[in-house]
ChimeraX commands (.cxc) that place a marker at each C-alpha (Angstrom):
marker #1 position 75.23,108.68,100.66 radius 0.5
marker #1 position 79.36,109.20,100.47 radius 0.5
marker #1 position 80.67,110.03,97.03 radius 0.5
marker #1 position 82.63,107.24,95.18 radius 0.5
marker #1 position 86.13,107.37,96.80 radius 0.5
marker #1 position 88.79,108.41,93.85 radius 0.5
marker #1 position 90.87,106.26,92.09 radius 0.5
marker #1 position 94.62,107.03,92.94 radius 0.5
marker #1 position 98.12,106.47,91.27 radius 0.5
marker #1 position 101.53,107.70,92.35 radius 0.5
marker #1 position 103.58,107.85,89.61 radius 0.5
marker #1 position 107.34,108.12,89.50 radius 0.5
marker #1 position 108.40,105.49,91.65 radius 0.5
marker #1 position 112.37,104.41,91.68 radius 0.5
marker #1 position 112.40,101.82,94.30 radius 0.5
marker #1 position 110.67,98.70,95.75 radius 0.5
marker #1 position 111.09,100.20,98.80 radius 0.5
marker #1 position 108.92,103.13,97.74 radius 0.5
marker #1 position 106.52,100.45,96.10 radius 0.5
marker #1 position 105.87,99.15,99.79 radius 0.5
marker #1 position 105.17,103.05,100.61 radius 0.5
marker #1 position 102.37,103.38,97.86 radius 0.5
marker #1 position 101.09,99.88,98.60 radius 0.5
marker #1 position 101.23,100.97,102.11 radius 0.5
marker #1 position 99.48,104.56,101.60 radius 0.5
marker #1 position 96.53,103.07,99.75 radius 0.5
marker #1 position 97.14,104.15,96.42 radius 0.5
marker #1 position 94.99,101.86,93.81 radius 0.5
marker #1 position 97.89,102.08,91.30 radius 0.5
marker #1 position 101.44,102.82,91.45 radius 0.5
marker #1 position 103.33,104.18,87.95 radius 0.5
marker #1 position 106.90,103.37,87.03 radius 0.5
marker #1 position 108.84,106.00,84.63 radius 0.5
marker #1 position 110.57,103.99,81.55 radius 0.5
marker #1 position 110.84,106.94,79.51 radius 0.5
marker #1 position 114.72,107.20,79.16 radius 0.5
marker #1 position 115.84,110.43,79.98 radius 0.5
marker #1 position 113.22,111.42,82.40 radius 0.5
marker #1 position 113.40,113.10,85.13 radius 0.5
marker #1 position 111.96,109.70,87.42 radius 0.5
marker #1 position 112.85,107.17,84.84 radius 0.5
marker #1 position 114.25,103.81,85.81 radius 0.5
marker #1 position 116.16,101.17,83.69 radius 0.5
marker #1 position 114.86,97.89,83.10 radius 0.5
marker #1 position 116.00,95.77,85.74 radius 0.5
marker #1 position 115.08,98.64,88.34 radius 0.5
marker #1 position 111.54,98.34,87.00 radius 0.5
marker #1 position 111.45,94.19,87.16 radius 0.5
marker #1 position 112.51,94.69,91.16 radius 0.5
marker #1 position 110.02,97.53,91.27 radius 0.5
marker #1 position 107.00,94.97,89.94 radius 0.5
marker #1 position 107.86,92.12,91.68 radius 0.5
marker #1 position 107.86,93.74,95.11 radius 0.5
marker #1 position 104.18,94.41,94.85 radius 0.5
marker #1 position 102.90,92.56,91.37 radius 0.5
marker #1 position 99.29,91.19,92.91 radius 0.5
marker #1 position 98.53,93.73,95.20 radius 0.5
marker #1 position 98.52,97.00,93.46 radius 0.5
marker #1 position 97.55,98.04,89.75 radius 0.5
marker #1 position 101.12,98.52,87.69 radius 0.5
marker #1 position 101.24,101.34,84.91 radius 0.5
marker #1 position 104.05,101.61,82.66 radius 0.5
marker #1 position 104.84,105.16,81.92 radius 0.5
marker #1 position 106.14,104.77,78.12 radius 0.5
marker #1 position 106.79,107.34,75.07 radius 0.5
marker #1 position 107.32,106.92,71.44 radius 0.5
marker #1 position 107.69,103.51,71.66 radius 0.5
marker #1 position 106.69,100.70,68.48 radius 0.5
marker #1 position 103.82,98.95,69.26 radius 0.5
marker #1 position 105.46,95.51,69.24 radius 0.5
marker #1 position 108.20,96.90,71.48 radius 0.5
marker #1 position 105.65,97.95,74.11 radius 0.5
marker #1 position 103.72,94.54,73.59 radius 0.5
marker #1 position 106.82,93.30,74.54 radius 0.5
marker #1 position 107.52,95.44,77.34 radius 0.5
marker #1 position 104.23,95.00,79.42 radius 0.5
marker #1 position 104.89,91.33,79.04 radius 0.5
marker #1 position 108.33,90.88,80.24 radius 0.5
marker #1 position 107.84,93.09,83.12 radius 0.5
marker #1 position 103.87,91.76,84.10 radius 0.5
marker #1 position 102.27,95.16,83.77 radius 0.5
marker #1 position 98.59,95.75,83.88 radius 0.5
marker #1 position 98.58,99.08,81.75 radius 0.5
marker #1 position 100.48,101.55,79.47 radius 0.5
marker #1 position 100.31,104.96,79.99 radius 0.5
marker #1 position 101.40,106.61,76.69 radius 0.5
marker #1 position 103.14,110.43,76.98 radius 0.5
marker #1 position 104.70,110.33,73.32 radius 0.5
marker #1 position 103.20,111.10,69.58 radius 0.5
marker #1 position 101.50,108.10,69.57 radius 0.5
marker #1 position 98.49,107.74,67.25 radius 0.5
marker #1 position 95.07,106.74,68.20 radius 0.5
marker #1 position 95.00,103.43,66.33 radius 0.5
marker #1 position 98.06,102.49,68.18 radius 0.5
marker #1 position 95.78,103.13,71.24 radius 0.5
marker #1 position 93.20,101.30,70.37 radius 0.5
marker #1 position 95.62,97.85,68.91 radius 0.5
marker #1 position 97.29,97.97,72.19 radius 0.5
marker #1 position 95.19,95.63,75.25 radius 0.5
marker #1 position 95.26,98.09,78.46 radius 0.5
marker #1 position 96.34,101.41,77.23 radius 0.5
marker #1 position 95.53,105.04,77.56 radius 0.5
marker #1 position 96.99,108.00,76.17 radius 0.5
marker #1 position 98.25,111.07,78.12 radius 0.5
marker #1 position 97.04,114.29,76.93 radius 0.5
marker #1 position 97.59,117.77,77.64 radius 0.5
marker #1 position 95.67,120.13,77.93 radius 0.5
marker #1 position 95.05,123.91,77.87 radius 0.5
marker #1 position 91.56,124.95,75.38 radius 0.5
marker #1 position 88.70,123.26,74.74 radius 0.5
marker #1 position 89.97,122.10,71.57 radius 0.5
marker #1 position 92.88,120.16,73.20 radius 0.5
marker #1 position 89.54,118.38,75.16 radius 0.5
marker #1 position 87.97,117.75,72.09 radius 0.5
marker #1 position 90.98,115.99,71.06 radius 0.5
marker #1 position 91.57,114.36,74.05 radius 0.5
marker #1 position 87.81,113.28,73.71 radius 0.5
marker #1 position 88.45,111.61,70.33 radius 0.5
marker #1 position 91.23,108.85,71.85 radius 0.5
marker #1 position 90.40,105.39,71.90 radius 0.5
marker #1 position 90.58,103.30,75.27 radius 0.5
marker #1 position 88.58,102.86,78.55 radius 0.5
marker #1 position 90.60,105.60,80.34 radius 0.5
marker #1 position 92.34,109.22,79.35 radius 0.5
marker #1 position 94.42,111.01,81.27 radius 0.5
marker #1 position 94.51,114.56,81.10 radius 0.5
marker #1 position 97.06,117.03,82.48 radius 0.5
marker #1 position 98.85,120.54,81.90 radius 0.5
marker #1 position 99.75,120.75,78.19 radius 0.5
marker #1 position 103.79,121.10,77.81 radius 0.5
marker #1 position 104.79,124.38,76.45 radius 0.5
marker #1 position 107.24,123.82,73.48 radius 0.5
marker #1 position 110.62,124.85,75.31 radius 0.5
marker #1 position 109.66,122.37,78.08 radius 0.5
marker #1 position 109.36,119.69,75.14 radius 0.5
marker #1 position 112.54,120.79,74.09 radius 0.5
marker #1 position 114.13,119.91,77.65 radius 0.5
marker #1 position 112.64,116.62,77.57 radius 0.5
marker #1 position 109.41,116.96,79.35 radius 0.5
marker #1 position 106.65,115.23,78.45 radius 0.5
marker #1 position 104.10,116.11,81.22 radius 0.5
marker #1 position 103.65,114.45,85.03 radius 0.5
marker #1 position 105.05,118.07,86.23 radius 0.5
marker #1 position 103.31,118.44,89.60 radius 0.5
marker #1 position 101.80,121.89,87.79 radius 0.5
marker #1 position 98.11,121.96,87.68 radius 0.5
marker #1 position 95.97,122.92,84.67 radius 0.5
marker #1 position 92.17,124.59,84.27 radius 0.5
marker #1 position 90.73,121.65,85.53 radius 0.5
marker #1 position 86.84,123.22,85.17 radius 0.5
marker #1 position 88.09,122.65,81.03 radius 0.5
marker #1 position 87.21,118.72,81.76 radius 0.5
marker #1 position 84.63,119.13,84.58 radius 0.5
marker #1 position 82.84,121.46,82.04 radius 0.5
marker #1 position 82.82,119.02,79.03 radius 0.5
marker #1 position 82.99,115.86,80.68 radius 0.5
marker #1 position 83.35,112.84,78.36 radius 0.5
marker #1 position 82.32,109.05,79.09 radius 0.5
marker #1 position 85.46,107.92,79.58 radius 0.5
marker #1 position 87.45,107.73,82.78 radius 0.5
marker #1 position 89.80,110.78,82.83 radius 0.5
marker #1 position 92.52,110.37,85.15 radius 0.5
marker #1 position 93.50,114.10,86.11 radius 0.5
marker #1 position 96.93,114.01,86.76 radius 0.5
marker link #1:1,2 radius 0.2
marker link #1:2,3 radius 0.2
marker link #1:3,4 radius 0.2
marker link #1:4,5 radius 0.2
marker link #1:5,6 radius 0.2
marker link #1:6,7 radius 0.2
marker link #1:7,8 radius 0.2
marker link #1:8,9 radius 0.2
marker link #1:9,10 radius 0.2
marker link #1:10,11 radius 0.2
marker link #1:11,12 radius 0.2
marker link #1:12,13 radius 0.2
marker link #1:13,14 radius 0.2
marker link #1:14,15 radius 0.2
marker link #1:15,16 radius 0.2
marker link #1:16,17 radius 0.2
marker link #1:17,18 radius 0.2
marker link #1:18,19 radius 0.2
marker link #1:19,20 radius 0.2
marker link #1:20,21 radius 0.2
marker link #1:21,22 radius 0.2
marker link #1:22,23 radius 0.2
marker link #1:23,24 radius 0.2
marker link #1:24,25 radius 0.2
marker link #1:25,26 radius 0.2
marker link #1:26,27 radius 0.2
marker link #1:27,28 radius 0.2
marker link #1:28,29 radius 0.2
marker link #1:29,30 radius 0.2
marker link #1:30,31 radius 0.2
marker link #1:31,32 radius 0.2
marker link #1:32,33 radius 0.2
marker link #1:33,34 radius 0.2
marker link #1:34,35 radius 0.2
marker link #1:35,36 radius 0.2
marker link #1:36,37 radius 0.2
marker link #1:37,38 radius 0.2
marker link #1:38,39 radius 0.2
marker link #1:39,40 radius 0.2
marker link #1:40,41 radius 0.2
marker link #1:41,42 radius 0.2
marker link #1:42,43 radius 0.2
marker link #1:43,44 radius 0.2
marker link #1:44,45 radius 0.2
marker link #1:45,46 radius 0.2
marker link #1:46,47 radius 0.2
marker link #1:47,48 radius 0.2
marker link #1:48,49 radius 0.2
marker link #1:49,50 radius 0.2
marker link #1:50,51 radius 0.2
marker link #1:51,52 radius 0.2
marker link #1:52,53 radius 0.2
marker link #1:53,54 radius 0.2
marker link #1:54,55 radius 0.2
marker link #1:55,56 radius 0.2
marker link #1:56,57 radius 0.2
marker link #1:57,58 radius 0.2
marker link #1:58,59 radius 0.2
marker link #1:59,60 radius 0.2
marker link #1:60,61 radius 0.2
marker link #1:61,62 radius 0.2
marker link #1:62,63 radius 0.2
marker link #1:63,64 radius 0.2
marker link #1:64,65 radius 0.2
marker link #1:65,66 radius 0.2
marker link #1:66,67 radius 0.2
marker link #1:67,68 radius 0.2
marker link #1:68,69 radius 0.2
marker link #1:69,70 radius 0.2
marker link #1:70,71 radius 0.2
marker link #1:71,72 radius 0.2
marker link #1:72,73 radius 0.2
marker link #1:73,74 radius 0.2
marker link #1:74,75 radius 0.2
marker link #1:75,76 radius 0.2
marker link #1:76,77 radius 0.2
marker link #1:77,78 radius 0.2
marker link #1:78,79 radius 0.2
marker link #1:79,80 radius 0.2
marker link #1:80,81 radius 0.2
marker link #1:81,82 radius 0.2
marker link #1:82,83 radius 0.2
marker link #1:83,84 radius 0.2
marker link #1:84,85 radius 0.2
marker link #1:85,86 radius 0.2
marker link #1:86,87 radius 0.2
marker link #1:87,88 radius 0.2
marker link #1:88,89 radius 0.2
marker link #1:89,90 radius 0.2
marker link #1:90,91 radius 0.2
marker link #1:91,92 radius 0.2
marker link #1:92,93 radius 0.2
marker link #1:93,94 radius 0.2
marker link #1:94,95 radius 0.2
marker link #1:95,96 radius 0.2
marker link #1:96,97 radius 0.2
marker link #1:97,98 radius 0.2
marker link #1:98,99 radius 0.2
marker link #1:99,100 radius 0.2
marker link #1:100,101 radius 0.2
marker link #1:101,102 radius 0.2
marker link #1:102,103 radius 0.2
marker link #1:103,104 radius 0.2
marker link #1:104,105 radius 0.2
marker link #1:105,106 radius 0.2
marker link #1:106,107 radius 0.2
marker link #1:107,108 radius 0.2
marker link #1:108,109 radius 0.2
marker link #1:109,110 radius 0.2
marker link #1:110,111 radius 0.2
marker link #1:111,112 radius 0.2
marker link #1:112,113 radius 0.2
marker link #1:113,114 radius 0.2
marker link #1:114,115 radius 0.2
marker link #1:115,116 radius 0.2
marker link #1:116,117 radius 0.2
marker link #1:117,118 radius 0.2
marker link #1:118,119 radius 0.2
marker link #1:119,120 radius 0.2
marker link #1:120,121 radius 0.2
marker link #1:121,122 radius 0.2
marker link #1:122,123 radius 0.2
marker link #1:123,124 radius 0.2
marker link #1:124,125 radius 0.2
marker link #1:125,126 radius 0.2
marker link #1:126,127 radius 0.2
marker link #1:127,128 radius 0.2
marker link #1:128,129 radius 0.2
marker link #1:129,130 radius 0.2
marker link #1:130,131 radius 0.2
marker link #1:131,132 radius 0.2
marker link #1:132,133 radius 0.2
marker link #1:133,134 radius 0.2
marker link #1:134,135 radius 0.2
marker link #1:135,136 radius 0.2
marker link #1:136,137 radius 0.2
marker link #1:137,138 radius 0.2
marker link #1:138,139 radius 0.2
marker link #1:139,140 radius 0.2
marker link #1:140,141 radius 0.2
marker link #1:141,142 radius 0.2
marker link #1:142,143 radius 0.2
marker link #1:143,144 radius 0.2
marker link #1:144,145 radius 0.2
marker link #1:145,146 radius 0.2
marker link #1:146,147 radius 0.2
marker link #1:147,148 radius 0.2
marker link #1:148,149 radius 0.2
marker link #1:149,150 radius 0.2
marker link #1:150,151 radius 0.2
marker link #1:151,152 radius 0.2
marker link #1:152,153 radius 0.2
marker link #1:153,154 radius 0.2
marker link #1:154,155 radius 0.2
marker link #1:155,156 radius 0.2
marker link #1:156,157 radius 0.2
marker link #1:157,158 radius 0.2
marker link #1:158,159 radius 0.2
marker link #1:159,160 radius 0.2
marker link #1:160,161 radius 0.2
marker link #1:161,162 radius 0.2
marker link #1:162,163 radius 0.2
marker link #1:163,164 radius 0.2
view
């Protein structure tokens, strides 16, 4: 018997024409970057193009931070997204009031996966924590860098972690 093939999103795209790449690659989800100042971050009308070119065929994940709930309510409607993918300081119950949500969490010791464990939602994603002078600069995580990943696979949880 094969092992489940893995569920894949490339995040950080900035055009429809790389939209038609990822669709074209097989990737089960594609992510678009509206955290202003971001490295990958594109405005608002950049993202509409970006949804429409594939909206249907491909799962769309907003990539938000330290946003107000109603303003990302509003967000995922206007632009027809499927889920939020939180990098801020947003709370748990904000989590679990917003439909199709996970939170991003970073992590580095096994009490960073207890709290990651402790998040509402049917998925998590967990990557390298951010040290504090790379918070300082602005990043929030999505680096590329990878992390102890035997820290999940060692104390799995039930919900889908998404190991970015």
């Amino acid at each position: 018997m094969n092992p489940p093939r893995p569920w894949i999103k490339i995040c950080g795209v900035t055009s429809p024409e790389d939209a038609h790449v990822v669709l074209a690659a097989g990737a089960d989800a594609l992510g678009v970057n509206l955290v202003p100042g971001s490295k990958r971050a594109v405005d608002l009308p950049t993202a509409q193009a970006i949804v429409k070119a594939v909206r249907g065929k491909i799962e769309l994940i907003g990539v938000v931070a330290d946003r107000e709930l109603e303003a990302l309510d509003a967000l995922r409607r206007e632009l027809g997204l499927d889920w939020l993918q939180l990098h801020g300081r947003e709370p748990p119950g904000m989590v679990a009031r917003l439909q199709r949500a996970y939170k991003a969490i970073g992590i580095s010791t096994i009490d960073d996966v207890v709290r990651a464990r402790a998040c509402p939602g049917e998925r998590l994603l967990v990557d390298r924590k951010v040290e504090e002078r790379e918070q300082l600069a602005g990043v929030l995580g999505g680096s590329g860098r990878r992390f102890d990943w035997s820290l999940v696979v060692e104390h799995p949880g039930e919900l889908l972690a998404l190991l970015d």
